[in-house]
C-alpha positions in Angstrom: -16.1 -112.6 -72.9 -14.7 -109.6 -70.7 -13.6 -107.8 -74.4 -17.1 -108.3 -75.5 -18.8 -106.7 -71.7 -16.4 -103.9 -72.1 -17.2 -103.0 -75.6 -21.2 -103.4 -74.8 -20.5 -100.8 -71.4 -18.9 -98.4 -73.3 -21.0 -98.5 -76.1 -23.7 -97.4 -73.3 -21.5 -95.2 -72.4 -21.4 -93.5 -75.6 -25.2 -93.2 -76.2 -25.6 -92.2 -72.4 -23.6 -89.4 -73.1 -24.6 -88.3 -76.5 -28.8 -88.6 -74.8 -27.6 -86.6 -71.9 -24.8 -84.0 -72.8 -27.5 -81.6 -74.8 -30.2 -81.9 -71.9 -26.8 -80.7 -69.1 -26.1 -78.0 -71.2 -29.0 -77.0 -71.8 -29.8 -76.8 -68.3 -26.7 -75.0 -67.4 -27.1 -72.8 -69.8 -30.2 -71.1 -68.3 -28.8 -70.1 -65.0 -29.0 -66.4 -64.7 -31.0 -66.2 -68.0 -31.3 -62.8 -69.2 -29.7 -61.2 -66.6 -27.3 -58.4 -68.7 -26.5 -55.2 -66.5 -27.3 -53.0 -69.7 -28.6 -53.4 -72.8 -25.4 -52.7 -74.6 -23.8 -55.6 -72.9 -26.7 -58.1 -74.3 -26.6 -56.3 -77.7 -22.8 -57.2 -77.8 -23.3 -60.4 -76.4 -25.8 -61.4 -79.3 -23.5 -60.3 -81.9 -20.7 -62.1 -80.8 -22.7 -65.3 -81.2 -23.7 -64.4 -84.2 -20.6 -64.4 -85.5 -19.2 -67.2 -84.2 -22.4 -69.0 -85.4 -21.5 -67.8 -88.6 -17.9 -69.0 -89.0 -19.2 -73.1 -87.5 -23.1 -73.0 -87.5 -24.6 -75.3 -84.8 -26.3 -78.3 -86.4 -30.0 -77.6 -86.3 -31.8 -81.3 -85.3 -34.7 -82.5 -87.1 -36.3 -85.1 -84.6 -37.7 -84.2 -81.2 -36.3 -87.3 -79.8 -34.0 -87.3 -76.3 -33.5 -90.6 -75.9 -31.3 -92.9 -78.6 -29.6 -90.0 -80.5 -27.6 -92.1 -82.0 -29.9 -94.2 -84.0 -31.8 -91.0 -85.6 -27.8 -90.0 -86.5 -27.0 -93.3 -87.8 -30.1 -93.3 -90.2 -29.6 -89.6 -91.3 -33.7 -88.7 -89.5 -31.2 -86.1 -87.2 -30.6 -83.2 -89.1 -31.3 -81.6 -93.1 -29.4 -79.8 -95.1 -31.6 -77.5 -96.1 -32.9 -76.8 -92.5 -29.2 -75.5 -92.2 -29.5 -73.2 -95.1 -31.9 -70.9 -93.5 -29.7 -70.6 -90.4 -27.6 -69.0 -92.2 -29.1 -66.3 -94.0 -30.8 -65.1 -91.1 -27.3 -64.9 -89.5 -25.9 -63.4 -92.0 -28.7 -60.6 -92.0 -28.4 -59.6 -88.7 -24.5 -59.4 -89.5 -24.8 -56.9 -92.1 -27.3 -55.0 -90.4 -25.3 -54.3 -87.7 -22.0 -53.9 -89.8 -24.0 -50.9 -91.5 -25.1 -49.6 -88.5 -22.5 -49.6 -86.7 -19.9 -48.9 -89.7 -17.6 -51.2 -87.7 -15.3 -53.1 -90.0 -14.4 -55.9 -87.7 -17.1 -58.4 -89.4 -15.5 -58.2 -92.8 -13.1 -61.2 -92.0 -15.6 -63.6 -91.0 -18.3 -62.4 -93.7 -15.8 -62.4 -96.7 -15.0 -66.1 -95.3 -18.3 -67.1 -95.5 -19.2 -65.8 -99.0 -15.7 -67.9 -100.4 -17.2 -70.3 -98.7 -20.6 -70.4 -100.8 -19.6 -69.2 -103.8 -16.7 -69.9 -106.4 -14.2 -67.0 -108.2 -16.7 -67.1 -111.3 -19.6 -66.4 -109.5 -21.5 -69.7 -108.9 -22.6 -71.8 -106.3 -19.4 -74.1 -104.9 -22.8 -76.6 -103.4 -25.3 -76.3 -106.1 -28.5 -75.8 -104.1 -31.2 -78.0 -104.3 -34.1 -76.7 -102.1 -36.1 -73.5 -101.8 -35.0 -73.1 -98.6 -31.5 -71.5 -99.6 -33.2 -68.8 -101.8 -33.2 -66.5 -98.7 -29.5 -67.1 -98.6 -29.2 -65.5 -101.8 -31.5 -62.8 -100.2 -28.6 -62.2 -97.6 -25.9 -62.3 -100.3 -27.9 -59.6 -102.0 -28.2 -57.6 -99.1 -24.4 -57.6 -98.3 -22.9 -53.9 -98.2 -20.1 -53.6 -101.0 -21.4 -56.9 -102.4 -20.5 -57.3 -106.2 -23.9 -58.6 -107.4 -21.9 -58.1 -111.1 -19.4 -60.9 -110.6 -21.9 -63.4 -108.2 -25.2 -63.2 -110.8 -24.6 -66.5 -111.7 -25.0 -67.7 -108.1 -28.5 -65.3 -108.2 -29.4 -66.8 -111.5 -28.9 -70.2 -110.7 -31.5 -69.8 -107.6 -33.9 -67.8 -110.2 -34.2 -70.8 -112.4 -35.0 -73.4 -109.4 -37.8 -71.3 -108.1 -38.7 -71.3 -111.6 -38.7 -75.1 -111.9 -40.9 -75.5 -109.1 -43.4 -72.9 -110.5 -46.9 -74.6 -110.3 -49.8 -74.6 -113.0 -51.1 -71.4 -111.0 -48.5 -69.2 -111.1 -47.1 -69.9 -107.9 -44.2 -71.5 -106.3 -44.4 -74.8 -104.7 -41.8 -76.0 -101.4 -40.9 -79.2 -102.6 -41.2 -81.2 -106.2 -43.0 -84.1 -104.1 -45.5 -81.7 -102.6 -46.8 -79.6 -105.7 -50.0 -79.4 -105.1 -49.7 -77.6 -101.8 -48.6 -74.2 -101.2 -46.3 -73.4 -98.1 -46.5 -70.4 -95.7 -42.9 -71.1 -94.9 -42.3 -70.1 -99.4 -43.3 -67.0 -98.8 -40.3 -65.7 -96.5 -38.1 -68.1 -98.5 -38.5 -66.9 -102.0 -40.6 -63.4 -102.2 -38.0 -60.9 -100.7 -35.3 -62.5 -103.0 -37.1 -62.3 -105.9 -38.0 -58.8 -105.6 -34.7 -57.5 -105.2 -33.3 -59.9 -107.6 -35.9 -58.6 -109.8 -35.4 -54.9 -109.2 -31.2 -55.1 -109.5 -31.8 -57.2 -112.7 -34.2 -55.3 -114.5 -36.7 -58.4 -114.6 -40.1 -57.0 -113.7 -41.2 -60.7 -113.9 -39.2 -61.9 -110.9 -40.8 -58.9 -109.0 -44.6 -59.7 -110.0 -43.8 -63.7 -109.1 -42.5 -62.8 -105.6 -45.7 -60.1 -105.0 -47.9 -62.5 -106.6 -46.7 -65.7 -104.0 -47.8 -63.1 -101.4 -51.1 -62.2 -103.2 -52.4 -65.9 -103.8 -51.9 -66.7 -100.5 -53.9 -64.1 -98.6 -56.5 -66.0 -101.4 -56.3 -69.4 -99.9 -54.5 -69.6 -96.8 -55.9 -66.9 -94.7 -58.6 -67.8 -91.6 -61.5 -65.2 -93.5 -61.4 -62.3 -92.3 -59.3 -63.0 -89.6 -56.2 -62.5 -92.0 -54.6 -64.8 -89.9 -51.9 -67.5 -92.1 -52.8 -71.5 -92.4 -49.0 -73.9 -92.5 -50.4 -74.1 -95.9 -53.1 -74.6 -98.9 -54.1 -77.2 -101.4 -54.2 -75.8 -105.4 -56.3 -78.1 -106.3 -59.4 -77.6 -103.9 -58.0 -74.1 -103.1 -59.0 -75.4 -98.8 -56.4 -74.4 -96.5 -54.8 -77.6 -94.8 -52.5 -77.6 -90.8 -52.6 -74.9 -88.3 -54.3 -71.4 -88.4 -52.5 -69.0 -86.1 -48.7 -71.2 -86.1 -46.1 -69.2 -84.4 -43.2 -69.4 -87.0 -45.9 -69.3 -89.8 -46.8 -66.4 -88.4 -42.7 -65.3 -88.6 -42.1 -67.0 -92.1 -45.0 -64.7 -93.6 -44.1 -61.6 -92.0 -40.2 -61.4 -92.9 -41.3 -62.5 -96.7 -44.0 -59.6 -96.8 -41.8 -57.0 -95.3 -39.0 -57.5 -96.9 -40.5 -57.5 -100.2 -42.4 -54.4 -99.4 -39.1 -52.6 -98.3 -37.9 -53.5 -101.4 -40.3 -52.3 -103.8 -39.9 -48.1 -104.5 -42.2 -46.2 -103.6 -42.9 -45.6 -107.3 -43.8 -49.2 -107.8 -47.1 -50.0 -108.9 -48.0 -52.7 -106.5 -46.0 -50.3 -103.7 -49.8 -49.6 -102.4 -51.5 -53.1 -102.8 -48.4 -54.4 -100.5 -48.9 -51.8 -97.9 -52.4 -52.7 -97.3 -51.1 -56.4 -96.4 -48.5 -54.9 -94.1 -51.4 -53.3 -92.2 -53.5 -56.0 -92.3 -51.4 -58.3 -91.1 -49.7 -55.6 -88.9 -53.6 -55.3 -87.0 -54.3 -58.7 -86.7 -50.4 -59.7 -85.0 -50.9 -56.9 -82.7 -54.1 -58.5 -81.4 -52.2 -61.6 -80.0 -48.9 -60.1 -79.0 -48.3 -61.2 -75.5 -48.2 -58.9 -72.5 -44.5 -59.6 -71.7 -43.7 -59.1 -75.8 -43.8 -62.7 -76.9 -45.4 -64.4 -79.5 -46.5 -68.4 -78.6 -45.8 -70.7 -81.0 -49.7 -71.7 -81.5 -51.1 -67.8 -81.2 -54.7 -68.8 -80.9 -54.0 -70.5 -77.8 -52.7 -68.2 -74.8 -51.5 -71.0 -72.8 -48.8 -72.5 -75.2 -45.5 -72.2 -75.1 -43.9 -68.5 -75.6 -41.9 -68.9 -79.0 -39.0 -66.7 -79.8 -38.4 -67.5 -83.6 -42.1 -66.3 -84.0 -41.3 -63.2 -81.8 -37.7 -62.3 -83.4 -39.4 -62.3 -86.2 -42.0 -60.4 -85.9 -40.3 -58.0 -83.9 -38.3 -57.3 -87.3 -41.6 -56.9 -89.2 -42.6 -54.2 -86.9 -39.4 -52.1 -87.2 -39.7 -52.0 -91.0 -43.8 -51.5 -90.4 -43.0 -48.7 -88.4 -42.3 -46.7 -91.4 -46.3 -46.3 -92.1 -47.8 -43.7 -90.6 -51.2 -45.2 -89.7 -49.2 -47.8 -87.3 -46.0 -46.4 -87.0 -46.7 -46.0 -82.7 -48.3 -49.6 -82.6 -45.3 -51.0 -84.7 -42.7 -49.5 -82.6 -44.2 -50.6 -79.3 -44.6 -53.7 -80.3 -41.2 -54.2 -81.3 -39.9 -52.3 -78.0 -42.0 -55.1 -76.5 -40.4 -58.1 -78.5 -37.0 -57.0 -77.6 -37.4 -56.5 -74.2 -38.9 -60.1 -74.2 -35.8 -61.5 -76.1 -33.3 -60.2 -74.0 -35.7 -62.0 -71.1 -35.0 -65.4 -72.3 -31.0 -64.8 -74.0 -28.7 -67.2 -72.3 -25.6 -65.5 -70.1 -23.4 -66.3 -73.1 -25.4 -64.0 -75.6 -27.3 -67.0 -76.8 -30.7 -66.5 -77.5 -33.3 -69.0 -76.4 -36.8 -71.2 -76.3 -37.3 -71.2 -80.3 -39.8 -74.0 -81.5 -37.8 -76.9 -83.1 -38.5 -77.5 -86.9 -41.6 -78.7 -88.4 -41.9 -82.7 -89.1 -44.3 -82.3 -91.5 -48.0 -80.5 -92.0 -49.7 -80.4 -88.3 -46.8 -82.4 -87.1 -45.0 -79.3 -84.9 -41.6 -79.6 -82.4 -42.5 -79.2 -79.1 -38.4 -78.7 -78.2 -37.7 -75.3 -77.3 -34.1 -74.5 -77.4 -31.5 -72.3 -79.9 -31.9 -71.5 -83.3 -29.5 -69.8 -85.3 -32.5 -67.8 -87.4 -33.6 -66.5 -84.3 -30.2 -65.2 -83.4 -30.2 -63.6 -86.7 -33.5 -61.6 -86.4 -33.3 -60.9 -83.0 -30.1 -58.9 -84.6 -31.2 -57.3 -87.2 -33.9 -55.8 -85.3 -31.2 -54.8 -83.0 -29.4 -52.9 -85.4 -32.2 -51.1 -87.5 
């Protein structure tokens, strides 16, 4: 009888701790939030967690739950694999921006050890991926000073046939096999950069159109009108937008996938013009509900809700590339000035960015945790570093 007490009070024990440990750190964390004596010292301090995000990524949770941990671990609802993916890249990213900025050699360790740790000696994939999600880690690969895109094309290849598979009866690219009939805003910063650069460096004009053409479709279905402001996502079969106008992250997911593709495409390019028009559409219509302290919120429309720094990092990076057009290069840089400063308001003593919306349970069904996320980390970098 004593055995069995002592095993059921320790057992408590355990899933005390596990409820409470996150919520104490969390708190203890945010004394003397973005207090840095210079902004050199919080630009340092970010990197450094970015790389040692890099080398052990923290485990990004699924379920908005704080009590009970332990039974959303036990029955695998606590975390995906694929949420994981997208840490990652966006790490990476801000690593290599700041490695070519800087021309500081002291990354090349812990990059080189993630790359073996991705991808085989012959080029392919050591984890075959199985979800659109890890197409913008190809995007980083690809992006990677000194990278031999030669010897990895396999791994390149390989992602380029599973956006193929889940190509939909309208020439567009679907998030998951089980939800084909609905178009993500999320796909768009997943797949289009990746498949215009993929396309470009492998002479296959047809990647290029399909990335441009995810972008184009969109702005079709799962805009607000004239608004040009992006739905979670669309149905294909009644073409009606379906979740949230105006989602923070959305908001983020669109931005990096137009901007990045648009950066990608020479200046040459036929479509170079159509895609600069959406840059300054969307440019227009962000500025309009940029904060006055820099932020973004994670539900835009709405003033009151919570200030959301994935959305913000984000879009801070879209307006340092956006900069580069002359009709809103001032706006673009202000508003970017403005993000950063807002970032460094909310980074952690450590270096540790903070108060990004959780991950998305399913359509309309948002996080309301606010805590770290790698991705941010990685934007908030790479905008650092431009």
């Amino acid at each position: 009888m004593v055995y069995l007490l002592l095993i059921v009070f320790f057992t408590l024990l355990l899933v005390l701790i596990i409820d409470l440990y996150p919520q104490l750190n969390t708190w203890q964390s945010r004394i003397k939030i973005g207090r840095f004596s210079n902004d050199e010292v919080w630009k340092e301090k970010v990197k450094t967690i970015a790389e040692r995000w890099l080398r052990q990524t923290p485990t990004i949770k699924v379920t908005d739950n704080t009590r009970l941990i332990i039974i959303d671990i036990l029955k695998g609802n606590y975390s995906r694999n694929a949420i994981q993916s997208w840490q990652e890249a966006a790490l990476l990213l801000g690593l290599n921006e700041y490695k070519s900025a800087t021309r500081n050699k002291e990354l090349d360790n812990s990059i080189n050890a993630f790359v073996a740790s991705k991808l085989d000696s012959n080029g392919n994939w050591i984890v075959p991926p199985t979800e659109v999600d890890s197409v913008i880690l190809g995007y980083a690969l690809l992006k990677l000073d000194g990278f031999d895109i030669v010897k990895y094309r396999p791994a390149f290849d390989f992602l380029y046939q599973l956006i193929l598979n889940l190509k939909g009866s309208d020439g567009t690219i679907a998030y998951r096999k089980h939800t084909s009939d609905y178009r993500y805003v999320d796909t768009i910063g997943f797949i289009s950069p990746f498949l215009v650069r993929y396309g470009l460096l492998f002479n296959q004009p047809e990647a290029v159109a399909l990335g441009i053409n995810q972008i184009r479709v969109f702005n079709s279905h799962g805009m607000l009108a004239s608004h040009f402001i992006p739905c979670h996502t669309y149905n294909i079969k009644t073409n009606l937008p379906v979740g949230l106008f105006g989602w923070g992250r959305g908001l983020g997911w669109y931005a990096i996938g137009l901007i990045d593709a648009w950066s990608e495409l020479p200046e040459s390019h036929p479509q170079k013009e159509e895609v600069t028009q959406m840059v300054i559409a969307f440019a227009k219509m962000a500025l309009s509900f940029q904060n006055d302290n820099g932020s973004w919120n994670w539900l835009i429309t709405d003033r009151q809700s919570q200030f959301d720094s994935s959305a913000t990092a984000t879009l801070a990076w879209f307006f340092a590339k956006a900069k580069a057009i002359s009709s809103i290069a001032t706006e673009s840089e202000q508003a970017k000035v403005k993000a950063l400063n807002y970032l460094k308001q909310v980074t952690r003593r450590d270096g540790v960015v903070d108060f990004s919306q959780g991950d998305t349970k399913t359509i309309g069904v948002h996080s309301q945790q606010f805590d770290i996320l790698p991705f941010t980390q990685g934007f908030c970098l790479r905008t650092l570093y431009i």
